[in-house]
N, C-alpha and C positions, 0 to 999 in steps of 0.2 A: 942814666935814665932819669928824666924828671919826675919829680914827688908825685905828680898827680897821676901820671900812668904808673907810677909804681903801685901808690893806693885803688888805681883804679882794680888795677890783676892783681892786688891783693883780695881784693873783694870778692871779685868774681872767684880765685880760688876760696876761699872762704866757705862763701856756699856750695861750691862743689865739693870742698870737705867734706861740709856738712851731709848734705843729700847721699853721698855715695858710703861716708860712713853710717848713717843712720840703713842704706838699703843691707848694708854687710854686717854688722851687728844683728839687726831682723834675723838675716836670714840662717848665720851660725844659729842663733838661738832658737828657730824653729828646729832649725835641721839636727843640732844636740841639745836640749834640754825639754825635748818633750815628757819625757818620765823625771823629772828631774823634779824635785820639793820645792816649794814657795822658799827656802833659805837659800836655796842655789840659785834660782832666778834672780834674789834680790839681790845676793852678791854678783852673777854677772850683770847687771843691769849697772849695778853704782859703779862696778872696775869700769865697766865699757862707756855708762856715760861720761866719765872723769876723761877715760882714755884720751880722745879725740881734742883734749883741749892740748895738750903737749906741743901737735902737728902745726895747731892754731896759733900757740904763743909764736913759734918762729915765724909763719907767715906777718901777723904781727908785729913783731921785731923787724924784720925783713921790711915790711910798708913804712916803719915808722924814722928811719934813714934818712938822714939830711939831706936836701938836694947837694951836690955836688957843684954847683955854682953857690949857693951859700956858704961855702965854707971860705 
């Protein structure tokens, strides 16, 4: 596959990481942490923001792939 449509769907999954984990993060935390203390919020907020980068590094890694003619 060449570099650039590798980068390209990298991208584009990217943001759909982004956008779908942000809607799914919301909405666990609406749906269990309504009674929940501001020290519980803030620890799922910092886990969950962190979370999502893990998915990210291999997409990442994955775009960052030599072309296959360059080698």
């Amino acid at each position: 596959m060449p570099g650039k449509l590798r980068r390209f769907i990298g991208s584009v999954l990217l943001v759909a990481l982004v956008i779908i984990y942000a809607l799914v993060a919301s909405a666990v935390a609406v749906a269990r942490l309504g009674d929940s203390s501001a020290w519980v919020h803030l620890a799922f907020f910092l886990f969950s923001g962190l979370l999502w980068v893990l998915p990210a590094m291999l997409i990442v890694k994955w775009m960052s792939k030599p072309d296959p003619a360059a080698r």
